[in-house]
C-alpha positions in Angstrom: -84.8 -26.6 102.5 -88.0 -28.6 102.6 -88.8 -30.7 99.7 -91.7 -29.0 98.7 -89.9 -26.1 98.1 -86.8 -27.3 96.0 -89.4 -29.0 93.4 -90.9 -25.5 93.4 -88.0 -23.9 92.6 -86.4 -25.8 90.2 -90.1 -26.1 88.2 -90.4 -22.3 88.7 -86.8 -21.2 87.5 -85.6 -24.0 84.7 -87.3 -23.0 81.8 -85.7 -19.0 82.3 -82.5 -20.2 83.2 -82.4 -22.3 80.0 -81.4 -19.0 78.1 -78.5 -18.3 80.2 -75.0 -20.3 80.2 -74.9 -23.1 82.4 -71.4 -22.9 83.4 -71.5 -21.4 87.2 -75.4 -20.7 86.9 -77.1 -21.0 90.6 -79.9 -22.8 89.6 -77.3 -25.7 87.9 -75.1 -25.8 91.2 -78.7 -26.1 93.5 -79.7 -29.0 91.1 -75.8 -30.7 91.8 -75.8 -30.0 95.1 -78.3 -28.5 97.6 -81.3 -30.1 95.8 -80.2 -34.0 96.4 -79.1 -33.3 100.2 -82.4 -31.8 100.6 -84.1 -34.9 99.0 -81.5 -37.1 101.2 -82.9 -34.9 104.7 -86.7 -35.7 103.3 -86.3 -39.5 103.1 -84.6 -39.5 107.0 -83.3 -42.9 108.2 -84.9 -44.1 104.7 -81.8 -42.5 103.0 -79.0 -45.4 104.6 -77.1 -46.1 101.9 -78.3 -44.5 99.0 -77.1 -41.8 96.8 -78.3 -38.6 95.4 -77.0 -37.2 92.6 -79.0 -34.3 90.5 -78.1 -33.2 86.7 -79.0 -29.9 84.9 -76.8 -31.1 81.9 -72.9 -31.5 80.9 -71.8 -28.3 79.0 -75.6 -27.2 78.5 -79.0 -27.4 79.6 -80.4 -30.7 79.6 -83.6 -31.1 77.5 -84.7 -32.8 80.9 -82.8 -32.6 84.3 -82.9 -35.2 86.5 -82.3 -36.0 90.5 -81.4 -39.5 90.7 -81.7 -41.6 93.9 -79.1 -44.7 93.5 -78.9 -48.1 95.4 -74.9 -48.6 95.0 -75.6 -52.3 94.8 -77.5 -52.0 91.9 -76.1 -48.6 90.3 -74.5 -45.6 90.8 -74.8 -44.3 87.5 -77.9 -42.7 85.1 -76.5 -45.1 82.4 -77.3 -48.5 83.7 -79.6 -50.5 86.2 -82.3 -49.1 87.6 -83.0 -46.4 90.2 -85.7 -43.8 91.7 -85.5 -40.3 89.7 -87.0 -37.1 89.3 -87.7 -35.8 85.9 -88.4 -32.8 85.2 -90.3 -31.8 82.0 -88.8 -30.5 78.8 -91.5 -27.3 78.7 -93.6 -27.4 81.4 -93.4 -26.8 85.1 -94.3 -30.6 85.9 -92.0 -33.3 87.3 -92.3 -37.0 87.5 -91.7 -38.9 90.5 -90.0 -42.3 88.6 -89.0 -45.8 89.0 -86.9 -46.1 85.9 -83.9 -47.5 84.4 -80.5 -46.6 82.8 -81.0 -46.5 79.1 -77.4 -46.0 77.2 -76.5 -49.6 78.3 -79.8 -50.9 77.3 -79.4 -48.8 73.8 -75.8 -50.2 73.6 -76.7 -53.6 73.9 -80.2 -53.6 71.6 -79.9 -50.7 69.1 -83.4 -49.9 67.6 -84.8 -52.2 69.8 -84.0 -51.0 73.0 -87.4 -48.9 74.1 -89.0 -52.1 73.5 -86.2 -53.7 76.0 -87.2 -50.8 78.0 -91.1 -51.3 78.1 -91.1 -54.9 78.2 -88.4 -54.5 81.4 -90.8 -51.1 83.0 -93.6 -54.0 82.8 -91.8 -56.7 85.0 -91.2 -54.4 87.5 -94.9 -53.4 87.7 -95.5 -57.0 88.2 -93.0 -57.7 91.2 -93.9 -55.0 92.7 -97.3 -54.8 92.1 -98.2 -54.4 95.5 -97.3 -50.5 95.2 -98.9 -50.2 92.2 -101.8 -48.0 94.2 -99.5 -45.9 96.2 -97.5 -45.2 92.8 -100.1 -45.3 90.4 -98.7 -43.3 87.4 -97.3 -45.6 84.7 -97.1 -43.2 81.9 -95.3 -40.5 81.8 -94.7 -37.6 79.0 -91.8 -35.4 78.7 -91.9 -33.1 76.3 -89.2 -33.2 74.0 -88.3 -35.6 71.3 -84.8 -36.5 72.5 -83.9 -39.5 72.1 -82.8 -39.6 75.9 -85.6 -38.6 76.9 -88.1 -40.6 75.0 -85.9 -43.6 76.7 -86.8 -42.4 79.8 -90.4 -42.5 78.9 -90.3 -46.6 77.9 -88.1 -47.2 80.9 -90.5 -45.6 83.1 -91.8 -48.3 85.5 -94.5 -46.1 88.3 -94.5 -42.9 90.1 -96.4 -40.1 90.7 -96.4 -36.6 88.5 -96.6 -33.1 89.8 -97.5 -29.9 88.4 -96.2 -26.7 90.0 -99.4 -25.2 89.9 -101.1 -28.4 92.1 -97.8 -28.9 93.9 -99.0 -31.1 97.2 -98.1 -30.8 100.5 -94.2 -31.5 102.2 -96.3 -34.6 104.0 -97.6 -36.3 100.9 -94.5 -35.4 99.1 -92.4 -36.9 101.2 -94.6 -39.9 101.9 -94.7 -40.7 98.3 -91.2 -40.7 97.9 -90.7 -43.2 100.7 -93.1 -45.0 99.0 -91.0 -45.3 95.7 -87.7 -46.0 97.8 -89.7 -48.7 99.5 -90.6 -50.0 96.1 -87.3 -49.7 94.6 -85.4 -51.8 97.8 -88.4 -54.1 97.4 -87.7 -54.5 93.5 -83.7 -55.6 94.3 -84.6 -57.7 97.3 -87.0 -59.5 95.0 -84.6 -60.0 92.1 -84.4 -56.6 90.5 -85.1 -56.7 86.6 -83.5 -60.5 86.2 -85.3 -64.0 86.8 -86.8 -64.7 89.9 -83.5 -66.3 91.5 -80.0 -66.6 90.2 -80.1 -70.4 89.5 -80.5 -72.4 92.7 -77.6 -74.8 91.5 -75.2 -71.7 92.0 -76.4 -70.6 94.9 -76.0 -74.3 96.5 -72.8 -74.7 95.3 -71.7 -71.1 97.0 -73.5 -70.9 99.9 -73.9 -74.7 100.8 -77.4 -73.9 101.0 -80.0 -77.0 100.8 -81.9 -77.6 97.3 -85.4 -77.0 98.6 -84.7 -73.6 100.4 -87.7 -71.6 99.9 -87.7 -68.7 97.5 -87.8 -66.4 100.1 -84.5 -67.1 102.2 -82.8 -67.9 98.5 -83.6 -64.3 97.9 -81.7 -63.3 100.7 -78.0 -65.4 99.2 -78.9 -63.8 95.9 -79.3 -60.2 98.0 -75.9 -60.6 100.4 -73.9 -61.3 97.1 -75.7 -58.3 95.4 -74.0 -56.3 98.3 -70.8 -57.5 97.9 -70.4 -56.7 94.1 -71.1 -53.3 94.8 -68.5 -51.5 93.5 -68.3 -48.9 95.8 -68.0 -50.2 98.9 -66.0 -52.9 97.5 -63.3 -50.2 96.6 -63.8 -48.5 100.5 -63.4 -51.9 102.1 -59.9 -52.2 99.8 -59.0 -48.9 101.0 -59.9 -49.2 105.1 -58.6 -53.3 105.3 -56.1 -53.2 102.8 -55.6 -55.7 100.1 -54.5 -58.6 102.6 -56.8 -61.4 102.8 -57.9 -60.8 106.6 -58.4 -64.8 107.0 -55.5 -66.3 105.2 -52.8 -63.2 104.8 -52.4 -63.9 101.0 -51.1 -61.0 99.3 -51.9 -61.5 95.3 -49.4 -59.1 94.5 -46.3 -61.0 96.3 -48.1 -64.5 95.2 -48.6 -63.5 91.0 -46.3 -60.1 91.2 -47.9 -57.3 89.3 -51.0 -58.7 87.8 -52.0 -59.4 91.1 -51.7 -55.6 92.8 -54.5 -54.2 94.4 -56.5 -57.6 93.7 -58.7 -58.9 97.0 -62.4 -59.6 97.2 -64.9 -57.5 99.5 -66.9 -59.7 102.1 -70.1 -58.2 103.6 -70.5 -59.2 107.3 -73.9 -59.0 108.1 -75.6 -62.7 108.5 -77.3 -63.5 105.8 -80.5 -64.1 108.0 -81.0 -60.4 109.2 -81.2 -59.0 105.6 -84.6 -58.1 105.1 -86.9 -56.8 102.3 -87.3 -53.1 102.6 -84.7 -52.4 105.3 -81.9 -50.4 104.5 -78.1 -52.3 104.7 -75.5 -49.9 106.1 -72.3 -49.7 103.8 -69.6 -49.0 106.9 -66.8 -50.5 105.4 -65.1 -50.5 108.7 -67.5 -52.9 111.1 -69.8 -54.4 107.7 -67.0 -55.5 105.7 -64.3 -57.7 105.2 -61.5 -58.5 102.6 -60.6 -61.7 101.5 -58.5 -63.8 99.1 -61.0 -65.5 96.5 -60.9 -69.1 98.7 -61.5 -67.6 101.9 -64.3 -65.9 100.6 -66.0 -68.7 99.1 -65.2 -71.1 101.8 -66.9 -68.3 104.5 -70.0 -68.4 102.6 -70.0 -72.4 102.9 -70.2 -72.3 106.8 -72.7 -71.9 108.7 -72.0 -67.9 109.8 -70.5 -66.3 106.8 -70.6 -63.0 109.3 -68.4 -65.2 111.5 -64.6 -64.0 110.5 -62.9 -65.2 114.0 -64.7 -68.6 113.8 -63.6 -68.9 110.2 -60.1 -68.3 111.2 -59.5 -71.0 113.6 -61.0 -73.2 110.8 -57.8 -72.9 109.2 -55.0 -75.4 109.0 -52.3 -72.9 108.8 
């Protein structure tokens, strides 16, 4: 189904279906299911290793359902991080198009502050990424109901765009605009997501043997590869396709430490470290992208000069 179409139908049909139980309704399972492949098949190639995941509540309607678009290195949750959504109003048949963040850990960690955390956090992001400000030019947004969830979402909104069923554009500018807010959001964690500019450069010299005056740019890139790497998804794939052997060294925690060390081995992404790129998607194929490796091997890799390099590490070896 085009895109155009499942906005329309989820804005035409949530408000009735509100009055009916939400266990097994069709509108509920489109929103789960049909609606985020349908977003996936409108982004195309732009989709590479993103999630979607849509909500029309837990046990009843939410005030305000969502279709959330998740970079795994960042989150794969509504509750944390940051991520592209769609929200859909509380009353009216409008939807916002929304870079935004997870609140409950934001609330969690701040209290009564944390909209303010929230604001102050939507603003950064306006500012490094301000170069899609004018393609994503909605920074307010308004959702119509005094949840507190919801009223989160409204400080933690960064930019978008907002649609009305009765102005709904076309499929093109609907799609473009959400290859737009992808863009932005791949841009935003390339750039340093909602932290500091750079992890501090001491760290990353000490890691990745990487000279003091290496511009902000390529640092970026070290501060992206270990981004990767702690996802936890495809940290828990690579454990499950390689095992939890170290693939340089052989070290087995569990028959080193016995029990506390079962199931313990790092995941090591193989693509050099040069080739990551703002803006271009990074594949998650835990098969030919990823490694495992004991906590030594995996910080001696990233010292040489080819951390993507696993046979040339191994003959470094003195085994």
């Amino acid at each position: 189904m085009p895109l155009r179409e499942t906005l329309q139908r989820i804005l035409s049909e949530y408000s009735a279906s509100k009055s009916a139980p939400l266990e097994g309704h069709p509108l509920a399972q489109f929103i789960r299911g049909a609606a985020g492949t349908n977003i996936s098949d409108a982004l195309g190639t732009d989709s590479e290793g993103l999630i979607v995941q849509g909500s029309p509540g837990q046990g009843n309607w939410a005030s305000v359902p969502w279709i959330s678009i998740f970079d795994p290195a960042i989150t794969t949750s509504a509750t944390r991080g940051y991520y592209v959504v769609y929200l859909f109003h509380a009353e009216e048949p409008t939807v916002h198009l929304s870079l935004n963040q997870g609140t409950t850990t934001v609330r969690q960690e701040f209290g009564a502050k944390a909209r303010d955390v929230l604001a102050d956090r939507a603003e950064f992001i306006r500012k490094r990424v301000t170069d899609f400000r004018d393609r994503l030019p909605v920074f307010a947004i308004e959702l119509g109901s005094q949840a507190r969830l919801p009223i989160d979402y409204v400080a933690g909104h960064a930019m978008g765009a907002t649609y009305r069923l009765d102005a709904l554009p076309d499929e093109v500018s609907l799609r473009r605009d959400l290859r737009t807010i992808v863009g932005s959001y791949r841009a935003l964690t390339f750039r340093g997501g909602i932290e500091g500019d750079t992890e501090p450069q001491s760290d990353l010299s000490d890691e990745f043997n990487i000279p003091a005056d290496t511009s902000i740019t390529e640092t970026r890139k070290y501060v992206f590869h270990r981004k990767i790497e702690r996802n936890r998804t495809a940290a828990k794939n690579a454990k499950k396709f390689h095992g939890t052997s170290c693939q340089a060294c052989a070290l087995d925690f569990s028959k080193r430490y016995g029990p506390i060390g079962e199931g313990f081995i790092e995941a090591h992404h193989l693509k050099p470290i040069g080739t990551l790129e703002e803006g271009v998607p990074v594949k998650y194929d835990v098969a030919s992208d990823f490694a495992v490796l004991c906590a030594n091997c995996h910080r001696m890799i990233h010292r040489t000069g080819d951390p993507s390099d696993l046979d040339g590490f191994k003959k470094r070896l003195y085994v």
